[in-house]
N, C-alpha and C positions, 0 to 999 in steps of 0.2 A: 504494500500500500504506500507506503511512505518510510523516511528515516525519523521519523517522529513516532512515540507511542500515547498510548492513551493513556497512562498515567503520566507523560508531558503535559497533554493539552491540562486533563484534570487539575495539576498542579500549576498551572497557568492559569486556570480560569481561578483558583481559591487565592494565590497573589495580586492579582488584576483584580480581584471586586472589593467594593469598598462600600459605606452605609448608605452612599447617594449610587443610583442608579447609573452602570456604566451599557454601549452600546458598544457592540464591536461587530465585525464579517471576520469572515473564515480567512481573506485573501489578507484583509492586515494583522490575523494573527498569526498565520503560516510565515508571515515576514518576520514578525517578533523572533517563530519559532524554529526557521531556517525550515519547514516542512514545506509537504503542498497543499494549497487550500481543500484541494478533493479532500486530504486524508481529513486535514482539520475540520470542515462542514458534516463529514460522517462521525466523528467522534464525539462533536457538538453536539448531533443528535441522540447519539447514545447517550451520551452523559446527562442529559437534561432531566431525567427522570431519577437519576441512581444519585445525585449531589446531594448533599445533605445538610453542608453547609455555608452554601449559597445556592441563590434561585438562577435558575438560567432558562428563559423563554423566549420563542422565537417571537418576535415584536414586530416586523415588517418586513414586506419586501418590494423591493424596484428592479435591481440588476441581479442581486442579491440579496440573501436572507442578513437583514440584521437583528442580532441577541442582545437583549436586554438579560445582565449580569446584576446584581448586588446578593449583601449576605444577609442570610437569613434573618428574622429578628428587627428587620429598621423598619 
């Protein structure tokens, strides 16, 4: 799939979120994470359900799906 794993992204998304609501795409997390956006946007979607402690929901799309990030509790 990718040189990236899913416990990357994971530990990506639990660094990256904070009390105020963050947006981000798969293609400018793939940049953060040296991966490719394919693998990043399929691991997004896995993860979104299994997080625990932060919310990750898919919030819009245009080009791209963008995820609205923050943790849990705010």
């Amino acid at each position: 799939m990718s040189n990236i794993s899913r416990h990357t992204v994971r530990r990506y998304l639990v660094e990256t979120a904070s009390s105020e609501p963050t947006y981000l795409r798969a293609r400018e997390s793939a940049s953060d994470l040296d991966g490719s956006p394919k693998a990043v946007a399929q691991y997004l979607s896995q993860l979104q359900d299994e997080l625990t402690i932060v919310s990750l929901e898919q919030w819009g799309r245009s080009k791209s799906t963008t995820w609205r990030l923050e943790v849990n509790g705010s």
